[in-house]
Backbone as numpy.savetxt, mean C-alpha at the origin, in Angstrom:
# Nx Ny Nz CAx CAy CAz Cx Cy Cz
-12.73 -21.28 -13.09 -12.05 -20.21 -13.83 -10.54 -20.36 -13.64
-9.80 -20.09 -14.59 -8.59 -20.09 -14.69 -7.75 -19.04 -14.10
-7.12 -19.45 -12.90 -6.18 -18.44 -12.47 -5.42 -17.69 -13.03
-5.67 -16.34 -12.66 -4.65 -15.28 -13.66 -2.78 -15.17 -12.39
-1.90 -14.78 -13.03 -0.90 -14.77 -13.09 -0.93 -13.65 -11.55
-1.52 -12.61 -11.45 -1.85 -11.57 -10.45 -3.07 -11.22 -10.27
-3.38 -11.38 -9.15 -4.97 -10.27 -8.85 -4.33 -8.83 -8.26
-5.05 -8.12 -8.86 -4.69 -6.70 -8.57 -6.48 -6.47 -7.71
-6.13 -6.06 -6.42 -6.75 -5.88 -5.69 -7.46 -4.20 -5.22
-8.84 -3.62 -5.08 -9.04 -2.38 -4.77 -10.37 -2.74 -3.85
-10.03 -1.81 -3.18 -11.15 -1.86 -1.89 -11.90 -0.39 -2.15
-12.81 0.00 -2.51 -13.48 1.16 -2.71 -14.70 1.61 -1.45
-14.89 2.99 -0.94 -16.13 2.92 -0.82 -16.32 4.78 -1.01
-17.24 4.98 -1.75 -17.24 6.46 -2.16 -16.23 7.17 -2.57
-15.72 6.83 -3.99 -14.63 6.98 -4.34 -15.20 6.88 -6.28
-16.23 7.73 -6.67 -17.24 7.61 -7.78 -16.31 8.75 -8.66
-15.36 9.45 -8.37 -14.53 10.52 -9.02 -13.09 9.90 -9.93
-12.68 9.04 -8.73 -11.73 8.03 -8.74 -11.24 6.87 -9.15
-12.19 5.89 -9.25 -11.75 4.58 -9.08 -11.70 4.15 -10.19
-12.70 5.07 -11.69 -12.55 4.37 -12.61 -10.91 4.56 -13.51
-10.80 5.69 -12.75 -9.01 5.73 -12.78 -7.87 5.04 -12.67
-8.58 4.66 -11.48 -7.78 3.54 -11.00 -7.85 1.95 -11.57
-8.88 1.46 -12.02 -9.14 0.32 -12.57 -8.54 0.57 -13.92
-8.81 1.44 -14.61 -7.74 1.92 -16.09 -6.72 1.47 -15.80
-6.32 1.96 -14.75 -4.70 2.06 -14.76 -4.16 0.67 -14.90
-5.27 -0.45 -14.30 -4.64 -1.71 -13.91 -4.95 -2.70 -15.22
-6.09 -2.08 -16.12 -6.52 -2.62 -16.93 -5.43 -2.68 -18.53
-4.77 -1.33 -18.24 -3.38 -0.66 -19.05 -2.18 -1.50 -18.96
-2.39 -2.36 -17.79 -0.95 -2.90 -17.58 -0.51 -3.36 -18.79
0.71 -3.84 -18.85 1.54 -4.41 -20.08 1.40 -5.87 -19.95
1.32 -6.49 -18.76 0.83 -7.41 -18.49 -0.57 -7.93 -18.05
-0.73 -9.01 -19.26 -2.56 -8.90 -19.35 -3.09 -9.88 -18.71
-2.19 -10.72 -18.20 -2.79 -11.85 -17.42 -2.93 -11.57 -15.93
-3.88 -10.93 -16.02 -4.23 -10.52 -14.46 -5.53 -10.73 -14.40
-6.36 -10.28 -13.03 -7.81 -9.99 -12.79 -7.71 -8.82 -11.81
-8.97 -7.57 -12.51 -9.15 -7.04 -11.29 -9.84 -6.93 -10.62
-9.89 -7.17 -9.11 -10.94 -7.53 -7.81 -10.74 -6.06 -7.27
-12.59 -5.80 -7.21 -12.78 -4.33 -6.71 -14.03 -5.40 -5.56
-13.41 -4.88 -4.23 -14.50 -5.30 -3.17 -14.94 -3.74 -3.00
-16.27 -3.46 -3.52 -17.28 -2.25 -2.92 -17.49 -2.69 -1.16
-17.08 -1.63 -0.70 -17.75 -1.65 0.55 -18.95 -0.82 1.01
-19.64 -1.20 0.33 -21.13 -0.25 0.43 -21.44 0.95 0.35
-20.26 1.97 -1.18 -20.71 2.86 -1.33 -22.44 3.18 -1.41
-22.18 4.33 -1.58 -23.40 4.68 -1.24 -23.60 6.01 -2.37
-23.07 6.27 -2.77 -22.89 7.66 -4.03 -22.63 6.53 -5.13
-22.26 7.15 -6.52 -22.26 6.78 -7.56 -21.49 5.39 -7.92
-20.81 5.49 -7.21 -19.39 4.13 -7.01 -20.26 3.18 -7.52
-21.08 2.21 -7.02 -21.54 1.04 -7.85 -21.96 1.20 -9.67
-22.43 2.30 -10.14 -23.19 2.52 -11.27 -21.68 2.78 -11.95
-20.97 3.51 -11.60 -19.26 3.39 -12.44 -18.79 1.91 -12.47
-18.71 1.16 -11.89 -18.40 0.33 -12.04 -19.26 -1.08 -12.46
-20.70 -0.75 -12.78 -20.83 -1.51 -13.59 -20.98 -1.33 -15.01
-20.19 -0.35 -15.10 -20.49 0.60 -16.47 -19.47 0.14 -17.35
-17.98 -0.72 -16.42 -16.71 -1.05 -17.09 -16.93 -2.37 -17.42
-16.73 -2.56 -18.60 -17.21 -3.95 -19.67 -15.70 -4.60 -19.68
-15.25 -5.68 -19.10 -13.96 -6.15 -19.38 -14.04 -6.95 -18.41
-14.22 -8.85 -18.99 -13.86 -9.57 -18.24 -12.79 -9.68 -17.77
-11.97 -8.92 -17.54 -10.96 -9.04 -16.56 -11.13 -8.67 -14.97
-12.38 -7.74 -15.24 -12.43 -7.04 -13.64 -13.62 -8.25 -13.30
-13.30 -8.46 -11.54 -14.40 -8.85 -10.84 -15.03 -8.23 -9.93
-16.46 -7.91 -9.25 -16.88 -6.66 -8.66 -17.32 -7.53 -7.38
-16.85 -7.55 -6.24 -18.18 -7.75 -5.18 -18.49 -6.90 -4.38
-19.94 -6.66 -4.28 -20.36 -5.65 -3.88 -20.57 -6.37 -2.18
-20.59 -5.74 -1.45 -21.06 -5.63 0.19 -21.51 -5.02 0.58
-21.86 -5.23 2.49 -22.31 -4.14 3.20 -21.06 -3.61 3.58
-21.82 -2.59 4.43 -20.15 -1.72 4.42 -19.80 -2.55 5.82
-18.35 -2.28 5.48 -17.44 -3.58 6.67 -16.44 -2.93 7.47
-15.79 -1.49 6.62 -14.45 -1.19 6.85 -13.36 -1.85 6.06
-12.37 -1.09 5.86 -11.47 -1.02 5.56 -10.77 -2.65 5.32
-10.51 -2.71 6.93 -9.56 -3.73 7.24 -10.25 -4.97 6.44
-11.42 -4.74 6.80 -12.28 -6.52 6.38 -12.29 -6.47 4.91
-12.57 -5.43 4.74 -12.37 -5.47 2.72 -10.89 -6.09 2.42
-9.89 -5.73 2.74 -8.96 -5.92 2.25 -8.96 -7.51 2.62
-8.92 -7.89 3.55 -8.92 -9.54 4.10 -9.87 -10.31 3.00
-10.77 -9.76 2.61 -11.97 -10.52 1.60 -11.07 -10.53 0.42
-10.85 -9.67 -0.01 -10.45 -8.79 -1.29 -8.89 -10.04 -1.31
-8.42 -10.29 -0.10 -7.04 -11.81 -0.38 -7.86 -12.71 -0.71
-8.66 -12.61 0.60 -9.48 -14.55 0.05 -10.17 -14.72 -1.01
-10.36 -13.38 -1.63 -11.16 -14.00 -3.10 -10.12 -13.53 -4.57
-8.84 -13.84 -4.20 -7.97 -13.43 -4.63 -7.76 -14.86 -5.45
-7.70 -15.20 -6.73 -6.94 -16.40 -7.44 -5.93 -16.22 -8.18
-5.21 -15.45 -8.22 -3.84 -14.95 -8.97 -2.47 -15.73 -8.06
-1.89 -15.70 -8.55 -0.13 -16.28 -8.01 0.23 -15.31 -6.86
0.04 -14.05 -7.40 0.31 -12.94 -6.84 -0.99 -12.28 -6.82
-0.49 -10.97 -5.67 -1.62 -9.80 -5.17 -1.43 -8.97 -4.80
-1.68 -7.92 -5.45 -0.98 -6.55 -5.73 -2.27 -5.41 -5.51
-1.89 -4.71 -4.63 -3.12 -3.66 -4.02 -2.87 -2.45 -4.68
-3.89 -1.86 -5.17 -4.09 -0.29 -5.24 -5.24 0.01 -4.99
-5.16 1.43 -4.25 -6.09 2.59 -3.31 -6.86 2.58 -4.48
-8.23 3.09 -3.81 -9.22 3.40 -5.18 -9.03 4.77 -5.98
-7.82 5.63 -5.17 -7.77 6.93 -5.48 -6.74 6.99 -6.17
-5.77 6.24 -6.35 -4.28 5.86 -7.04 -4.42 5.45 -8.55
-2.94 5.36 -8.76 -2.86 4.62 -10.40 -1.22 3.92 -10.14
-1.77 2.91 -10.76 -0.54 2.29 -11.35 0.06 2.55 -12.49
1.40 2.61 -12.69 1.88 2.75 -14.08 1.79 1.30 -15.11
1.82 1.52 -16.21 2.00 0.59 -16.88 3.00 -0.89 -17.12
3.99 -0.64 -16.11 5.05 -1.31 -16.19 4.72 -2.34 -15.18
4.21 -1.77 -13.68 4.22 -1.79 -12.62 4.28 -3.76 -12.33
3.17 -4.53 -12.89 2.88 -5.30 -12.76 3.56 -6.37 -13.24
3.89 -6.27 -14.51 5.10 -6.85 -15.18 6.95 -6.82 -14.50
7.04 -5.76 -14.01 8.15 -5.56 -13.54 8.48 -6.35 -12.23
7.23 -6.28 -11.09 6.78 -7.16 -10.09 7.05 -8.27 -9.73
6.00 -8.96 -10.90 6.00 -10.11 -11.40 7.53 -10.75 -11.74
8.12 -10.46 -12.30 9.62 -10.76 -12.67 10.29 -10.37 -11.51
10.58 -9.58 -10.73 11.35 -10.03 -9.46 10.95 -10.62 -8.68
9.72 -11.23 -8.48 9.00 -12.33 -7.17 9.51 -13.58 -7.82
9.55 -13.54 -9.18 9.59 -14.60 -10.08 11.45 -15.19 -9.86
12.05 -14.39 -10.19 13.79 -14.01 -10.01 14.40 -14.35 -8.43
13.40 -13.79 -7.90 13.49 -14.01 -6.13 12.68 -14.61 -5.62
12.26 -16.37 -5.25 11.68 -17.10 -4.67 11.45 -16.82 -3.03
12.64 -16.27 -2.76 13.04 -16.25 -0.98 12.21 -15.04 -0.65
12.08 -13.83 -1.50 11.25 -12.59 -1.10 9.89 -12.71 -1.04
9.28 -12.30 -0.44 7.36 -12.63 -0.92 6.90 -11.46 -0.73
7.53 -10.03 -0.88 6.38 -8.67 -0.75 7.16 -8.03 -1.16
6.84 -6.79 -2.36 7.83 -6.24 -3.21 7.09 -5.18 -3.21
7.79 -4.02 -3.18 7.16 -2.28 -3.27 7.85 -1.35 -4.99
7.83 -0.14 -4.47 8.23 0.32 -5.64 8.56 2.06 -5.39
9.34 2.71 -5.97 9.29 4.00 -5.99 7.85 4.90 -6.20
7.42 5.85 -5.40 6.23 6.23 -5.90 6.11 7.70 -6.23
5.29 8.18 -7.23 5.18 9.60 -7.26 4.05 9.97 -6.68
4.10 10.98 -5.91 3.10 11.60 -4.91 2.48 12.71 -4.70
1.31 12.84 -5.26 0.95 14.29 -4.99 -0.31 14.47 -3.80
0.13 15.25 -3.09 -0.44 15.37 -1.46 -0.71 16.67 -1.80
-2.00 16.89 -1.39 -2.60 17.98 -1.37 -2.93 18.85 -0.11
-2.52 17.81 1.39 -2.26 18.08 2.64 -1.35 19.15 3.27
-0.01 18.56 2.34 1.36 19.60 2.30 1.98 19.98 1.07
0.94 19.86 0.58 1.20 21.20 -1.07 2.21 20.31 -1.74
2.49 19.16 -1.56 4.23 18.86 -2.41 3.51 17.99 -3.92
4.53 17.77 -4.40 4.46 16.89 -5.79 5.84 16.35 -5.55
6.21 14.87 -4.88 7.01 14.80 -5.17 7.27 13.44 -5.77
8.46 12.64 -5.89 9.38 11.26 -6.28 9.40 10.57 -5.12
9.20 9.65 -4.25 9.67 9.34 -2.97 10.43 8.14 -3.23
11.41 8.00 -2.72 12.22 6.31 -3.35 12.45 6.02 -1.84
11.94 4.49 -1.58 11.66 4.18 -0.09 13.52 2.75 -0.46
13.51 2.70 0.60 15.02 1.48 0.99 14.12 0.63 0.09
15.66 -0.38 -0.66 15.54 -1.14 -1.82 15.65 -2.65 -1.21
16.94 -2.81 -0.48 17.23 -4.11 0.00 16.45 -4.49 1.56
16.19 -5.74 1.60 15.92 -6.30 3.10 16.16 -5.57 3.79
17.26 -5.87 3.91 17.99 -5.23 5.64 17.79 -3.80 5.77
17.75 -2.85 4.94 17.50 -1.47 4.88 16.33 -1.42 5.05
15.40 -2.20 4.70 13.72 -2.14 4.72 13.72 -1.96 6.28
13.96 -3.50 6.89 13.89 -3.60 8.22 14.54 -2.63 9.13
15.27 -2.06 8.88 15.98 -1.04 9.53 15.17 0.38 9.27
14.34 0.89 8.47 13.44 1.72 7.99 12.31 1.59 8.71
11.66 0.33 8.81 10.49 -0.12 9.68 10.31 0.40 11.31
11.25 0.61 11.80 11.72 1.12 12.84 11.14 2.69 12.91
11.40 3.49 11.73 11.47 5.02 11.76 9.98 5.24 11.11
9.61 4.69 10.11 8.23 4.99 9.03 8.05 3.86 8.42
6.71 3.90 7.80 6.48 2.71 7.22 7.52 3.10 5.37
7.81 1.83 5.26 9.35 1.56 4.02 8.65 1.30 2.92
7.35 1.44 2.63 6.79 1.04 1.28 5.51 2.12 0.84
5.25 2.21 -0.33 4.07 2.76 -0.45 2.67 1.24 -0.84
1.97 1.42 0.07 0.74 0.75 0.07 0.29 0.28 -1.34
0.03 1.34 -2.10 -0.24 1.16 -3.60 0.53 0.80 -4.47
1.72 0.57 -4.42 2.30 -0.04 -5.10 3.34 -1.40 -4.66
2.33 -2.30 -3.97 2.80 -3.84 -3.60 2.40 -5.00 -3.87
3.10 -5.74 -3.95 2.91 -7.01 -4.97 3.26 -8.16 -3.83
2.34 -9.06 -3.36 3.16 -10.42 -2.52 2.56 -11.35 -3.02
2.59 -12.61 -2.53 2.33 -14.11 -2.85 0.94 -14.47 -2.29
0.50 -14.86 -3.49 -1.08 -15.38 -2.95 -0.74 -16.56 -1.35
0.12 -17.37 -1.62 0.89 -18.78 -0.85 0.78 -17.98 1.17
0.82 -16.49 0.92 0.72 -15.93 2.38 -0.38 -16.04 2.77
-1.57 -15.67 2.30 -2.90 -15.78 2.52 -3.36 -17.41 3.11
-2.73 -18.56 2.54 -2.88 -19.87 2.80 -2.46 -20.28 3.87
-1.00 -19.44 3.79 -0.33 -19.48 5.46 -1.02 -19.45 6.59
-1.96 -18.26 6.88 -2.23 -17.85 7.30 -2.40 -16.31 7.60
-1.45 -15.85 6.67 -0.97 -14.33 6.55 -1.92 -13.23 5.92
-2.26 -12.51 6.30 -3.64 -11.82 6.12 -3.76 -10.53 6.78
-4.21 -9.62 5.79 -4.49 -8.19 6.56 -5.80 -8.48 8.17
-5.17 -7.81 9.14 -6.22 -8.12 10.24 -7.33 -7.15 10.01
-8.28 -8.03 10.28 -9.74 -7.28 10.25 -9.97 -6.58 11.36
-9.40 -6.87 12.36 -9.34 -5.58 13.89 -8.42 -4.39 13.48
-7.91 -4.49 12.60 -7.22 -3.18 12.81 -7.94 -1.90 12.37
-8.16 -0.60 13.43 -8.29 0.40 12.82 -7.65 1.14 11.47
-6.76 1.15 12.04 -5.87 2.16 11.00 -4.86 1.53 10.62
-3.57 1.96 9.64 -2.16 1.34 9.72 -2.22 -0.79 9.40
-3.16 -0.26 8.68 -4.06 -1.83 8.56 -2.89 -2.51 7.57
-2.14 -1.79 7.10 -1.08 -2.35 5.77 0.47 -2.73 6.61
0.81 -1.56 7.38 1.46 -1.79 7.86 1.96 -2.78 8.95
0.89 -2.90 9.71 0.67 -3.87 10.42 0.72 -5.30 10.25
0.35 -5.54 9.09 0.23 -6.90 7.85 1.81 -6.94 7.54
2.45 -6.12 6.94 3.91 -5.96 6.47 4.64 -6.54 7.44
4.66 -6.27 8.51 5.52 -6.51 9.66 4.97 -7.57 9.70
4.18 -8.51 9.70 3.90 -10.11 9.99 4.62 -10.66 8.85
4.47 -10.14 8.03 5.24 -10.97 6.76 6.60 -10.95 6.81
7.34 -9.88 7.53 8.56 -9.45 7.11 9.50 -10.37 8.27
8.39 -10.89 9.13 9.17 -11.21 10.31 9.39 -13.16 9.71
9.00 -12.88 8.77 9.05 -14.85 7.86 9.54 -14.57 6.62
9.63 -13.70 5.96 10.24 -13.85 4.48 11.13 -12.23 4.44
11.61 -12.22 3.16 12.52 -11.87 3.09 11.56 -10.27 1.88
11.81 -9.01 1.79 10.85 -7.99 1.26 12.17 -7.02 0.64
11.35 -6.49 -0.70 12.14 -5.66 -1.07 11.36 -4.50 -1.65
11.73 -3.48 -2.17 11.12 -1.79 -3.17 12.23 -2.43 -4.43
11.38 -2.25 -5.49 12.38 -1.65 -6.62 12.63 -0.23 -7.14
13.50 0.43 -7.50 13.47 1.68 -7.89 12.69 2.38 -8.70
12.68 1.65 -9.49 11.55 2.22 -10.76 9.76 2.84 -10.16
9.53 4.25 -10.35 8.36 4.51 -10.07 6.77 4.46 -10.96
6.63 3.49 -9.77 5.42 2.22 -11.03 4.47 2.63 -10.17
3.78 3.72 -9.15 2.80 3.96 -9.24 2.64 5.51 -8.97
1.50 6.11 -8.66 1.17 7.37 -8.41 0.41 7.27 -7.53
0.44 8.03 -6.07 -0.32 7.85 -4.64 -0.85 10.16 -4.78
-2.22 9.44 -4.85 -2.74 11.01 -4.23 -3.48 10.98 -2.68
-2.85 12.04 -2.06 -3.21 12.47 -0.66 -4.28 13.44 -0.17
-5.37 12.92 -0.37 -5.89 14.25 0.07 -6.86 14.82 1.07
-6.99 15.71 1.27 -7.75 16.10 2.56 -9.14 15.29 2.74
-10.14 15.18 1.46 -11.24 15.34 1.27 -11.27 13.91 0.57
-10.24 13.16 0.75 -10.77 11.68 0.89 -11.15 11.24 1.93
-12.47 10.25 1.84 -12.97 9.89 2.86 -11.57 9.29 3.79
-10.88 8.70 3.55 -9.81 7.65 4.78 -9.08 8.97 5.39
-8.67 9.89 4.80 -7.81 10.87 5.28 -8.50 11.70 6.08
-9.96 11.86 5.78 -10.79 13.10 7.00 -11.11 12.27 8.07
-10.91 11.41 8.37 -11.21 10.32 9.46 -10.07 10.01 10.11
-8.96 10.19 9.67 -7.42 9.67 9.86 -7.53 10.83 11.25
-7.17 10.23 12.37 -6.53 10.72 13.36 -5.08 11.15 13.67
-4.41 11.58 13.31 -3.07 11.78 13.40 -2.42 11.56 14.90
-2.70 11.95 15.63 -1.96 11.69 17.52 -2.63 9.71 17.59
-3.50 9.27 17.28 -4.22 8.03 17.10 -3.21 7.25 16.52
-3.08 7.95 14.89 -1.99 6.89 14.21 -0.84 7.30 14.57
0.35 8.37 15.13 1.71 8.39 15.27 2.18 7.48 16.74
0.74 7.09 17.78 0.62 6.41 18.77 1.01 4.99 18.01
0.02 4.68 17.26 0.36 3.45 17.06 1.06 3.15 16.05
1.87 3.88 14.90 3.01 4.10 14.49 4.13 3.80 15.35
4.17 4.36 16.56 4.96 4.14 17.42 5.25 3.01 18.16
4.40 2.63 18.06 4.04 1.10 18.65 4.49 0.00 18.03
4.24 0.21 16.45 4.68 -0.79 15.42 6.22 -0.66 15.11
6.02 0.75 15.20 7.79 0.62 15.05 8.94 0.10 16.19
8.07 0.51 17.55 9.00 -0.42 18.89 8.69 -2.23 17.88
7.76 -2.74 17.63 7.07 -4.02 17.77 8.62 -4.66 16.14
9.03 -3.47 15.33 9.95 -3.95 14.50 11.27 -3.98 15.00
11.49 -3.07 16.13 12.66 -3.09 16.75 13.45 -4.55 17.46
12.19 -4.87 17.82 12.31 -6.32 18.73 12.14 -7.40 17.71
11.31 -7.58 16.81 10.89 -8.38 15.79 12.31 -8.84 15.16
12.65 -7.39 14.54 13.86 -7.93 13.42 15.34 -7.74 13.98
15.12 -7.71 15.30 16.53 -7.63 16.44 17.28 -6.11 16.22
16.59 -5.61 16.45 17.41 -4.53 15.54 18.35 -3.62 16.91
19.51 -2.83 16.73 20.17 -2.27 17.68 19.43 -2.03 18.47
19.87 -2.00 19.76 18.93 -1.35 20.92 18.11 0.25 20.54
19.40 1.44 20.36 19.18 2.36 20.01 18.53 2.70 19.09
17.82 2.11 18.37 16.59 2.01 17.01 15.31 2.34 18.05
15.38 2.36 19.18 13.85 2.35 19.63 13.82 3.84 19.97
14.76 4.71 19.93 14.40 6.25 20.04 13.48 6.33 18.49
13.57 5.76 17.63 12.64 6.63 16.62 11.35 6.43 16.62
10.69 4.92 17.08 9.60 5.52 17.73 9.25 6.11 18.26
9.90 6.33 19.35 9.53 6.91 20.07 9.53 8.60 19.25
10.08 9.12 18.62 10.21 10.25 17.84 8.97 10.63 16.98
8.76 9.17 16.83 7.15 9.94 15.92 5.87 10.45 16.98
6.36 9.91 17.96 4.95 10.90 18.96 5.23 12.37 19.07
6.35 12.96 18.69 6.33 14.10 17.97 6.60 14.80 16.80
6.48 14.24 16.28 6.33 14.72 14.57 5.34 15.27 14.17
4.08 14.99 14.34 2.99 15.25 13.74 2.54 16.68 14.53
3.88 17.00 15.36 3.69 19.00 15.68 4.80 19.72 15.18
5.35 19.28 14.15 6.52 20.01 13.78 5.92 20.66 12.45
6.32 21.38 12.36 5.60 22.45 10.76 6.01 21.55 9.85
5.27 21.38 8.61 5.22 20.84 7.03 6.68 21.19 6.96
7.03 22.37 6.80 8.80 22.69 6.22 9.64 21.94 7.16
9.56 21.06 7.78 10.55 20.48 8.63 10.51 19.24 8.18
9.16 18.97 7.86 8.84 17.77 8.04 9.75 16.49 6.95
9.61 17.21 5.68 10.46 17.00 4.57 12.08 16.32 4.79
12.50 17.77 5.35 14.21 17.16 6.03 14.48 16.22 6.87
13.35 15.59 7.72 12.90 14.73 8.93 13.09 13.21 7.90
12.36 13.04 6.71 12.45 12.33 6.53 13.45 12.05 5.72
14.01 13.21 4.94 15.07 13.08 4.42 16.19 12.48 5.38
16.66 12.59 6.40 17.31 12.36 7.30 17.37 10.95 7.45
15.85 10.46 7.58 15.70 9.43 8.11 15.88 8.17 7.01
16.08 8.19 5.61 16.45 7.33 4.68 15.02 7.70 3.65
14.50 8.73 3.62 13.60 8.49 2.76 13.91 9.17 1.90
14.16 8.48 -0.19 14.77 10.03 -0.61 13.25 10.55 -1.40
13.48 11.92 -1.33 12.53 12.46 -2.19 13.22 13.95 -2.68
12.63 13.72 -4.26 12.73 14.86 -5.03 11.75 15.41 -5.47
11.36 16.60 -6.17 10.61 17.35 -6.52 9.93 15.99 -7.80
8.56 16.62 -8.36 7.89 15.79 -8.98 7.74 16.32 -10.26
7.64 17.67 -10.43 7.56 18.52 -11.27 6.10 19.13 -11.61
5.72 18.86 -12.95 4.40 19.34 -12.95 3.67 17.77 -13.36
């Protein structure tokens, strides 16, 4: 089979409300030379019967036992044949542009190999709807990496050529499974966000990944990753108080929380309706 230009990648598992949303979204792109790879991880509700319900050789389905997270995504590279590979949540959407736009700055920029994007966000955790625009250039990325993770998950695009490397989401990781991956890449190539908001990330309580999400679990090892960027990308000494800062964050009230990150380089505006 003939390699498409991008694999757009989704890892699903009980996500039968969702995902055919999400595969729309990717199927909408403006750019048609793609494939989309949905690794099922052994739903168990409706999820398989939606998705064999979508008629379009463009999508590819493999179904599994259930593996977790981390290992889906690692499969979901290696059975990746696109130039590029671009992830979205099964609960997300991409905009129409998203892929095309991507594509042309990886294309423009040889030296970069992982590209993000502005995202709109509606979290149902802390009531917001908002715009979030994460750092644009390198060096701001890496300097961001330090405080929070600098990208939204769902809307990233890197080089199939990493996967060959060796470069690969780890299958040990519990949680922070993206982030963790980012920082291996970032510490060999060169990463950027573009401004333009090319996807839509929903948060919500009553997704399976989020009622499982440990919060003191992940701001631990948030913390950890962010000392592990401090040293990585040489960064000032004094960069290592903000890890250390996220082992308390996750007790500060929602209304704080906002200005915290505002502070910290993240911009966000209201989303509207």
């Amino acid at each position: 089979m003939t390699a498409s230009r991008v694999t757009a990648i989704i890892t699903v598992y009980n996500e039968e409300r969702y995902v055919k949303r999400a595969i729309d979204s990717l199927l909408g792109q403006t750019m048609e030379d793609i494939e989309v790879l949905v690794i099922d991880d052994g739903s168990n509700d409706s999820t398989p019967v939606m998705l064999s319900s979508i008629q379009d050789s463009r999508l590819r389905v493999i179904r599994g036992e259930r593996m977790g997270r981390a290992k889906a995504l690692k499969l979901a590279c290696e059975e990746a044949r696109g130039e590029y590979i671009a992830n979205l949540d099964a609960d997300d959407m991409a905009y129409p542009e998203r892929l095309a736009r991507q594509v042309a700055f990886l294309d423009a920029h040889p030296d970069h190999a992982w590209v993000g994007c502005t995202e709109e966000r509606r979290d149902t955790q802390r009531n917001e709807h908002i715009v979030r625009t994460y750092p644009l250039s390198d060096d701001e990325i890496r300097r961001q990496s330090a405080k929070c993770i600098p990208y939204s998950h769902s809307g990233i695009t890197f080089r199939r050529s990493l996967i060959d490397e060796g470069l690969n989401y780890d299958s040990s990781q519990p949680y922070l499974i993206d982030f963790e991956f980012f920082l291996r890449v970032a510490r060999h190539y060169k990463v950027a966000n573009l401004p333009e908001v090319l996807a839509c990330r929903y948060v919500r309580n009553e997704s399976f990944f989020q009622s499982r999400f440990k919060t003191a679990k992940q701001n631990r090892r948030l913390a950890w990753l962010g000392l592990c960027a401090v040293i990585w990308f040489k960064l000032p000494f004094h960069y290592a108080v903000f890890p250390a800062a996220r082992l308390i964050y996750p007790y500060l009230p929602n209304v704080f929380k906002r200005s915290v990150r505002r502070q910290q380089g993240l911009v966000e505006v209201d989303g509207g309706q």
